[in-house]
MARPA-968978 format. One record per residue (C-alpha): residue number from 0; residue in one letter; z, y, x. Coordinates in steps of 0.05 Angstrom, whole numbers. Each point is the difference from the previous one (the first is absolute). Layout:
N
{n=NUM&res=A&w=Z&v=Y&u=X}
...
//
This chain:
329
{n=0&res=X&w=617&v=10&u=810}
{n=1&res=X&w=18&v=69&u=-6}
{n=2&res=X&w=31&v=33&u=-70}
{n=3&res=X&w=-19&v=-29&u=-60}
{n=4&res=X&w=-34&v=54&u=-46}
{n=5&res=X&w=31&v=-6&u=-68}
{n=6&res=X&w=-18&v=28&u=-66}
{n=7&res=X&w=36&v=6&u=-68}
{n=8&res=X&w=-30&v=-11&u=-64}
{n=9&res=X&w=49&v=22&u=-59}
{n=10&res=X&w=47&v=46&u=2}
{n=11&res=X&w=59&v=-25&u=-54}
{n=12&res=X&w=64&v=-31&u=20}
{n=13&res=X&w=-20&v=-46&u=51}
{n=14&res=X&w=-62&v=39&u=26}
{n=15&res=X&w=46&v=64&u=15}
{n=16&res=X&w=54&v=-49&u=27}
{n=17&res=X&w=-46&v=-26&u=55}
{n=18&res=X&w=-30&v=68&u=16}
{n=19&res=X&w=68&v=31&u=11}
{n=20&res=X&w=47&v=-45&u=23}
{n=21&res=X&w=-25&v=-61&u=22}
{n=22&res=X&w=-64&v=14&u=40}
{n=23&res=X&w=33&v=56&u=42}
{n=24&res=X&w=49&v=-50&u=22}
{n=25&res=X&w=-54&v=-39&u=34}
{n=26&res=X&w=-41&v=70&u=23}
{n=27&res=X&w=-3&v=-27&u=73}
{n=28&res=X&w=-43&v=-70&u=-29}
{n=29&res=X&w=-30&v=29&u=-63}
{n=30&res=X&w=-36&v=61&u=-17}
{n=31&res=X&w=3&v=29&u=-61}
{n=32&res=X&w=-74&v=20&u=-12}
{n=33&res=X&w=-9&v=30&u=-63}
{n=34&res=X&w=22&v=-16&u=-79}
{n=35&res=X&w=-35&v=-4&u=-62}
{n=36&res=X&w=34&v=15&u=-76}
{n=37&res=X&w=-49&v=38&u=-60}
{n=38&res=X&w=60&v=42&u=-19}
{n=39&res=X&w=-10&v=59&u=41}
{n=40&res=X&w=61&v=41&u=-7}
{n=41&res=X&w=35&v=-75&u=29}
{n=42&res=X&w=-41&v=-3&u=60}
{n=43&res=X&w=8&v=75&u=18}
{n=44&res=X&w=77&v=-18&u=-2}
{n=45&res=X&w=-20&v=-56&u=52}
{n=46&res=X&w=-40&v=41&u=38}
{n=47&res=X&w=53&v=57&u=6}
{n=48&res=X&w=47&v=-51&u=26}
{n=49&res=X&w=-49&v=-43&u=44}
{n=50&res=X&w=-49&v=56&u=31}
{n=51&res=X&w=-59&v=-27&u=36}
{n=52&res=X&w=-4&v=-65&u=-48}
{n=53&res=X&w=-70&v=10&u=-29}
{n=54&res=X&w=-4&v=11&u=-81}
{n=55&res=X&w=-44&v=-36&u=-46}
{n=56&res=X&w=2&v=-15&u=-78}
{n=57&res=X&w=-52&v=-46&u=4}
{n=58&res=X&w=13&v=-70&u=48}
{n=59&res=X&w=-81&v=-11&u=2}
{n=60&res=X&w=10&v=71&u=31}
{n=61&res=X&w=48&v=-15&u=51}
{n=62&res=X&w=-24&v=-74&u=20}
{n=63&res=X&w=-71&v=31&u=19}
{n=64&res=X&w=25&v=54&u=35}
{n=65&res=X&w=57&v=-26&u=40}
{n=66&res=X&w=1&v=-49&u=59}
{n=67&res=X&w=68&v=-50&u=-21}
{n=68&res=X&w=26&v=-56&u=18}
{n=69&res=X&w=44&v=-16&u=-59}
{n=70&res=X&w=8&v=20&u=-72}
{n=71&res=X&w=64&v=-1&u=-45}
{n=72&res=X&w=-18&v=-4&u=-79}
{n=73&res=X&w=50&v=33&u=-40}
{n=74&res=X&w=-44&v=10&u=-69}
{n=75&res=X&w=11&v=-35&u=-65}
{n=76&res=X&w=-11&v=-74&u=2}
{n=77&res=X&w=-68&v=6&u=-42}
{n=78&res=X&w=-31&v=41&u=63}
{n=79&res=X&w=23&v=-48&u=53}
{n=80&res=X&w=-58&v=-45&u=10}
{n=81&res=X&w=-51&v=63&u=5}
{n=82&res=X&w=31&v=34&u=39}
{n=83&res=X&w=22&v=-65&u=51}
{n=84&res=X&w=-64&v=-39&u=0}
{n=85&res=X&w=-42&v=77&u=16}
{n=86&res=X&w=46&v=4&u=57}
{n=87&res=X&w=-5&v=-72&u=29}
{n=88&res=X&w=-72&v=7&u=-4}
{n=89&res=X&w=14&v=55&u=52}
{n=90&res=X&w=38&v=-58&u=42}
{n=91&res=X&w=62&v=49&u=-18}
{n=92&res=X&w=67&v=-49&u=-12}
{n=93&res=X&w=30&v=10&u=-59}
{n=94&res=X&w=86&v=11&u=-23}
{n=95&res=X&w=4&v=-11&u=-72}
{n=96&res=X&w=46&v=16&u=-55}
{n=97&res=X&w=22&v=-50&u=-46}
{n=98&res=X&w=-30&v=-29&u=-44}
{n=99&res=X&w=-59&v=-25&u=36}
{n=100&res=X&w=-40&v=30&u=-53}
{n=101&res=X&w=-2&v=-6&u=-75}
{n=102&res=X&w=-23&v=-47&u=-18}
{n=103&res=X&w=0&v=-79&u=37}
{n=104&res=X&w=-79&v=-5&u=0}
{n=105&res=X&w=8&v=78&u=46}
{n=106&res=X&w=51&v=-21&u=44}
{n=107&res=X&w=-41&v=-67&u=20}
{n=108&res=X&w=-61&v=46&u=3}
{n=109&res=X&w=35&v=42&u=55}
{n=110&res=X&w=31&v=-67&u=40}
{n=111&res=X&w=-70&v=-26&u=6}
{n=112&res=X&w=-27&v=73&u=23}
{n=113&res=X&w=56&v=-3&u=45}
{n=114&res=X&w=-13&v=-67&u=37}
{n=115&res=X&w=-80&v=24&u=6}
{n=116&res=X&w=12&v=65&u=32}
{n=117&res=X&w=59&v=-38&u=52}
{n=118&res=X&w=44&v=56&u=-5}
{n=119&res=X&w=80&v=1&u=-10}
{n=120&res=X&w=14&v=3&u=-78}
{n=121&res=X&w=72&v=17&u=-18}
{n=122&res=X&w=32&v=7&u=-64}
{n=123&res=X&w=67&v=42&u=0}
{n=124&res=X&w=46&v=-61&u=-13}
{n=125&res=X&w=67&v=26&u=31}
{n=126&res=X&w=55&v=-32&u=-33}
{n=127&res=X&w=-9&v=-75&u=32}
{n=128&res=X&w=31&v=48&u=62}
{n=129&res=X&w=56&v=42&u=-25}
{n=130&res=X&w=56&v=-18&u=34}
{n=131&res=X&w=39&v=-23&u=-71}
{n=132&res=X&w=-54&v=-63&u=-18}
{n=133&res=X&w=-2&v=-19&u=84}
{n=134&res=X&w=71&v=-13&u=-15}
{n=135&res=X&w=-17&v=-35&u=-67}
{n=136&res=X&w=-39&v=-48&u=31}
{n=137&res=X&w=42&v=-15&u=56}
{n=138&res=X&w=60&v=-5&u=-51}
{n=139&res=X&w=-46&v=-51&u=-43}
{n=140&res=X&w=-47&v=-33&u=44}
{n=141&res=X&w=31&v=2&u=75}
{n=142&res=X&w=75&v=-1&u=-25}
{n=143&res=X&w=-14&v=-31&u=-68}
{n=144&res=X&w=61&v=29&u=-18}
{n=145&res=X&w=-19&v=-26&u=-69}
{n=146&res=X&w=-6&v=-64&u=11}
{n=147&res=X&w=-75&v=-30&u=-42}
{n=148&res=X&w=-18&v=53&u=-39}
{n=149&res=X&w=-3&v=-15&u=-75}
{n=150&res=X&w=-19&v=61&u=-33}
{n=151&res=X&w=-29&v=80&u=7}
{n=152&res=X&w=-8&v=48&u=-38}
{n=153&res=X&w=-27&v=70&u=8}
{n=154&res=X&w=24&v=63&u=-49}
{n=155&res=X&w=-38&v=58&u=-8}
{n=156&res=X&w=35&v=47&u=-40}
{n=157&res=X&w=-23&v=77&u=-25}
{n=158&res=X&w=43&v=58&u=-34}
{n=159&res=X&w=-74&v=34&u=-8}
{n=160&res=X&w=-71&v=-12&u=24}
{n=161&res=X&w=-21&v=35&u=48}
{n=162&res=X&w=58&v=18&u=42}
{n=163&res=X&w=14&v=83&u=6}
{n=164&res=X&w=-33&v=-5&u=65}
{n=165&res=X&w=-49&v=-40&u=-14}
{n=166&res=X&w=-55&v=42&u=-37}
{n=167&res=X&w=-72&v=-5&u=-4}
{n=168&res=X&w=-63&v=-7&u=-46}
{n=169&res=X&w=-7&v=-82&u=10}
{n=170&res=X&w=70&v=-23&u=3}
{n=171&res=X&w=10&v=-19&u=-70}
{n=172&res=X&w=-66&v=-27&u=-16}
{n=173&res=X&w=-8&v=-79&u=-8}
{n=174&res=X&w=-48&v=-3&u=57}
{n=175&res=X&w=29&v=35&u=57}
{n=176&res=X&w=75&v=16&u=-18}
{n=177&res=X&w=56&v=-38&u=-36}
{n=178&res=X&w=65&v=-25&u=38}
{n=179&res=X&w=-36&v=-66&u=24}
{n=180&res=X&w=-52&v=26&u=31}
{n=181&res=X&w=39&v=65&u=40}
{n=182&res=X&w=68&v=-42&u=5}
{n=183&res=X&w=-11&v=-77&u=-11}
{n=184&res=X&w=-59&v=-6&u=51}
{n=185&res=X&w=52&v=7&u=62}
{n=186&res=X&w=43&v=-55&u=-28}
{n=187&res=X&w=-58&v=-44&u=-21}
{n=188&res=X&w=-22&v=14&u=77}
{n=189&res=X&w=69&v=-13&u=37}
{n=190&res=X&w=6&v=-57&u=-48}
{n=191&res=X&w=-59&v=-38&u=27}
{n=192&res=X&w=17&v=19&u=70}
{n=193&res=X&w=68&v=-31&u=-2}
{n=194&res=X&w=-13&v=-53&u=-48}
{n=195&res=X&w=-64&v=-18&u=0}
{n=196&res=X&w=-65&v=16&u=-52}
{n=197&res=X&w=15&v=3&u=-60}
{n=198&res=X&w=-56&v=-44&u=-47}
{n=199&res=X&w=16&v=3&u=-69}
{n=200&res=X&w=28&v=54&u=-50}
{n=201&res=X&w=20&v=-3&u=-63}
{n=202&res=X&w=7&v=66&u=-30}
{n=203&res=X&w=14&v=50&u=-71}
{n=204&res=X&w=-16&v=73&u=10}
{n=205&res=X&w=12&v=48&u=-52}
{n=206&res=X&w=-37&v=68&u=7}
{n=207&res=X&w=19&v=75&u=-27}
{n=208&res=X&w=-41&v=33&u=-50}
{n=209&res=X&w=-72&v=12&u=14}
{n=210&res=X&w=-55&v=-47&u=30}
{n=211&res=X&w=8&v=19&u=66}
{n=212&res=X&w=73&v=15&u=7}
{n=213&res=X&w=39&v=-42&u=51}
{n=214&res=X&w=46&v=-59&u=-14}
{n=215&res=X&w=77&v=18&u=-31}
{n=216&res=X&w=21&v=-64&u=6}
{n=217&res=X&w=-15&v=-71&u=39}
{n=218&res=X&w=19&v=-70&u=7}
{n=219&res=X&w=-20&v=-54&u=40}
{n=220&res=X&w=3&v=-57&u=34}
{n=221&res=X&w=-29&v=-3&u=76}
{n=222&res=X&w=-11&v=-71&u=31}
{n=223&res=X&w=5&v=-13&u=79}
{n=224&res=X&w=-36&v=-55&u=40}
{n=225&res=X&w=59&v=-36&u=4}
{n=226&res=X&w=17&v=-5&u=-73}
{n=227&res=X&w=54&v=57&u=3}
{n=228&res=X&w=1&v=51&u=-55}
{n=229&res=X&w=13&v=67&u=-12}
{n=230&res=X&w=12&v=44&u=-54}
{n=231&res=X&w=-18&v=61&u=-15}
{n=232&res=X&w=23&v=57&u=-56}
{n=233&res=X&w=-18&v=64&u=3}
{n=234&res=X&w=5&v=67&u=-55}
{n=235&res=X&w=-5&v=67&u=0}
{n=236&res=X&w=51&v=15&u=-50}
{n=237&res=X&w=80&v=-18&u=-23}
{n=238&res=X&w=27&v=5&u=65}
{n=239&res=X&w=38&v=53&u=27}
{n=240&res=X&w=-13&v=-4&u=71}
{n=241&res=X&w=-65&v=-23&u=41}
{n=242&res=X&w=13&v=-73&u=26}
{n=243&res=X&w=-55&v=-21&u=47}
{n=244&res=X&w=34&v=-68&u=29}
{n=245&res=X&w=-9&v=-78&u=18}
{n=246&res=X&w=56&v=-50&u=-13}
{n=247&res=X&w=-10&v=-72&u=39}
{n=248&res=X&w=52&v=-52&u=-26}
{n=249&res=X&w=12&v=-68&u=43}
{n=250&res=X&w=45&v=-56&u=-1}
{n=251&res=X&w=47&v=31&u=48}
{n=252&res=X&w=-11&v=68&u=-11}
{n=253&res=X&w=-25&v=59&u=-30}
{n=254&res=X&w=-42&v=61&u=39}
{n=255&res=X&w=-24&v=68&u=-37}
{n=256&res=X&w=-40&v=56&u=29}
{n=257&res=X&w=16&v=51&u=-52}
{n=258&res=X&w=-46&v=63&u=3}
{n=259&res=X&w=-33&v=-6&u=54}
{n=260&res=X&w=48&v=-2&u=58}
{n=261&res=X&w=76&v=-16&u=-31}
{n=262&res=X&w=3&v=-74&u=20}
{n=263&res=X&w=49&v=-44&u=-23}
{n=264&res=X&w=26&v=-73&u=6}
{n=265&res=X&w=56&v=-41&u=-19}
{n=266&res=X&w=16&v=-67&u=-35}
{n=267&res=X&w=-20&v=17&u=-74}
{n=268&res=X&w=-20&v=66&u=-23}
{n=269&res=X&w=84&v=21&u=-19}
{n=270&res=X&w=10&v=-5&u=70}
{n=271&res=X&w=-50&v=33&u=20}
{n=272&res=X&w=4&v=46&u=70}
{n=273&res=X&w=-33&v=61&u=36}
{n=274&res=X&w=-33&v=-30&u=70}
{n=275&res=X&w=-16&v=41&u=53}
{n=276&res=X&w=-61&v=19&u=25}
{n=277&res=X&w=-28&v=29&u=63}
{n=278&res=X&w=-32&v=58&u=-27}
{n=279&res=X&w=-47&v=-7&u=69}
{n=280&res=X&w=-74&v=32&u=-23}
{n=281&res=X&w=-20&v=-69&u=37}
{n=282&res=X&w=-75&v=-6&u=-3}
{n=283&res=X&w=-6&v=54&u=-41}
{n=284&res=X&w=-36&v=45&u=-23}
{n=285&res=X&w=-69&v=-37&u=-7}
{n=286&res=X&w=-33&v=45&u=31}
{n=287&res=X&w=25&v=-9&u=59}
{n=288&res=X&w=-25&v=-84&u=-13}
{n=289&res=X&w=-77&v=22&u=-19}
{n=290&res=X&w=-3&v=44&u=63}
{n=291&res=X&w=28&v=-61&u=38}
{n=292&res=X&w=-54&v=-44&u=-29}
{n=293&res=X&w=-56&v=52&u=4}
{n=294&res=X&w=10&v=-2&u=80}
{n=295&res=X&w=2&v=-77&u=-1}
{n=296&res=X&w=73&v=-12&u=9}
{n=297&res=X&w=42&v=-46&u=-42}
{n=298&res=X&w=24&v=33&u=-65}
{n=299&res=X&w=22&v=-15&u=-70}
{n=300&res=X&w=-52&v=21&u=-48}
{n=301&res=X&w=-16&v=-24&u=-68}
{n=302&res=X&w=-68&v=5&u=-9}
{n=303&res=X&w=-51&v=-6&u=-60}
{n=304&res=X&w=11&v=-70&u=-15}
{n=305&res=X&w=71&v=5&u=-10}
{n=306&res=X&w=-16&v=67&u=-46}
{n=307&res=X&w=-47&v=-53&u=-34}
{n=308&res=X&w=52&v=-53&u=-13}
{n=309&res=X&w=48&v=51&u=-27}
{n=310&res=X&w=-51&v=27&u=-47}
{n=311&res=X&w=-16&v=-74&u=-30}
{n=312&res=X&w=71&v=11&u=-19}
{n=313&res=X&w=6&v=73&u=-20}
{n=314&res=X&w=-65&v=-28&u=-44}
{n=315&res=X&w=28&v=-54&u=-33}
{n=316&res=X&w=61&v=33&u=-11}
{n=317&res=X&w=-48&v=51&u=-57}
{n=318&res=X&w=-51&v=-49&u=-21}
{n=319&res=X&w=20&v=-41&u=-70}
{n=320&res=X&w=-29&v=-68&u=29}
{n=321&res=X&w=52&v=-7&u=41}
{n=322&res=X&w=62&v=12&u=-71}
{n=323&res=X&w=6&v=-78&u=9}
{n=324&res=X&w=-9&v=-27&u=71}
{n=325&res=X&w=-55&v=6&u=47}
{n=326&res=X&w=-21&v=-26&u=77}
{n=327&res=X&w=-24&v=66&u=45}
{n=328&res=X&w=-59&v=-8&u=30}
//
């Protein structure tokens, strides 16, 4: 096949990021086509730096209009499914921020859409594939450098909510912002892909003031397949220092991946020391995996049913039922 025709729908963060940097690295596979954002003075700054790349502020627009092969959904979570399931009527595959969507009953919506239309649905799970949790899981599954494992736990830990560089109009509301839902989905995700599903939660979510403000703190309690728990604590206030980390304890061992990419192992947690890590790009970035599976080749891609098995959780996680114990699913 020749270029794929790509479009961008969203132009925040992650929207810019993939019309600036990452698509041009692929230019001789992928085609930037044209992107779509409702804040004009935004996507004139796009246009000035991408000229050519066609400019809409409406996706209905831009999806009638232009002949594309693949579209990457950068928009707040409540906008997912619309936007997705008008393309994949259009047989157009899909690259998805995370969350699925926002709510669990959306995101299974869009997997079912998905599997009708037969086209590739991908969901920008990265973190499985940074080079730090490959050597995780080599360290604790291949190596088992801890010997069984007999206990996780995953900290989540705010000076303020949102981050500097994180602002927008939806991430502190309840239903499409909070530190679980922008933070805690990619360890919820890379937690099922190196352990397993995870099919119960227990959970205790305090909220800040306001109906629809976003959670300030959270506990819980996530159950795997195998019995294996982890625990979770997050807050948005008290510390001095953002802590995003996951501590695995064994009976030989202990391994941390402390924010994000700091990786750590030793026999207890005093003794704990800095291991390195090939900082290879390895089969990153995803693009370069939903391009690979778009032609038919073999690729890692985490499609809409694992975005709807990390929702389930992201779910629980916020809904009361599930303060004392409760199966997914």
């Amino acid at each position: 096949m020749g270029k794929v025709r790509m479009a961008v729908i969203g132009l925040g963060n992650m929207g810019k990021g993939m019309s600036l940097r990452t698509q041009p690295r692929f230019a001789e596979e992928c085609e930037l086509i044209a992107v779509c954002e409702p804040r004009a003075e935004t996507l004139r700054e796009i246009g000035e730096q991408r000229p050519g790349v066609a400019l809409y502020e409406d996706y209905r627009d831009m999806l009638e209009r232009e002949e594309l092969d693949l579209l990457y959904i950068a928009v707040p979570p409540s906008l997912h499914r619309e936007t997705a399931e008008a393309a994949m009527a259009k047989g157009i595959h899909v690259f998805c921020e995370k969350p699925l969507a926002s709510r669990l009953e959306e995101a299974e919506q869009m997997r079912a859409a998905a599997e009708a239309a037969g086209v590739v649905s991908a969901v920008h799970f990265s973190f499985p594939l940074d080079p730090a949790v490959r050597e995780m899981r080599r360290l604790l599954l291949e190596e088992r450098r801890v010997g069984e494992i007999e206990s996780m736990e995953l900290i989540l830990e705010f000076p303020q909510w949102p981050r500097a560089w994180q602002q927008n109009d939806w991430i502190t509301t309840r239903a499409e912002g909070g530190f679980l839902l922008e933070v805690g989905i990619h360890w919820i995700h890379m937690i099922q892909q190196l352990f397993g599903d995870i099919v119960r939660v227990r959970s205790q979510v305090a909220y800040g003031d306001g109906a629809e403000s976003s959670e300030t703190e959270a506990e819980a309690e996530l159950t795997l397949a195998d019995g294996k728990h982890i625990r979770l604590t997050g807050r948005t206030h008290g510390v001095a220092e953002e802590r995003v980390s996951m501590v695995v304890r064994g009976s030989e061992g202990v391994v941390a991946l402390e924010n994000w990419r700091r990786l750590l192992a030793g026999r207890d947690e005093a003794s704990l020391e800095p291991v390195d890590v090939i900082e290879d790009e390895g089969p990153l970035p995803l693009l370069r995996q939903v391009l690979r599976r778009i032609r038919g080749e073999e690729a890692i891609v985490y499609d809409f049913a694992d975005g709807v098995k990390a929702q389930a959780v992201l779910e629980a996680l916020h809904d009361p039922a599930y303060r004392d114990g409760k199966d997914l699913g």
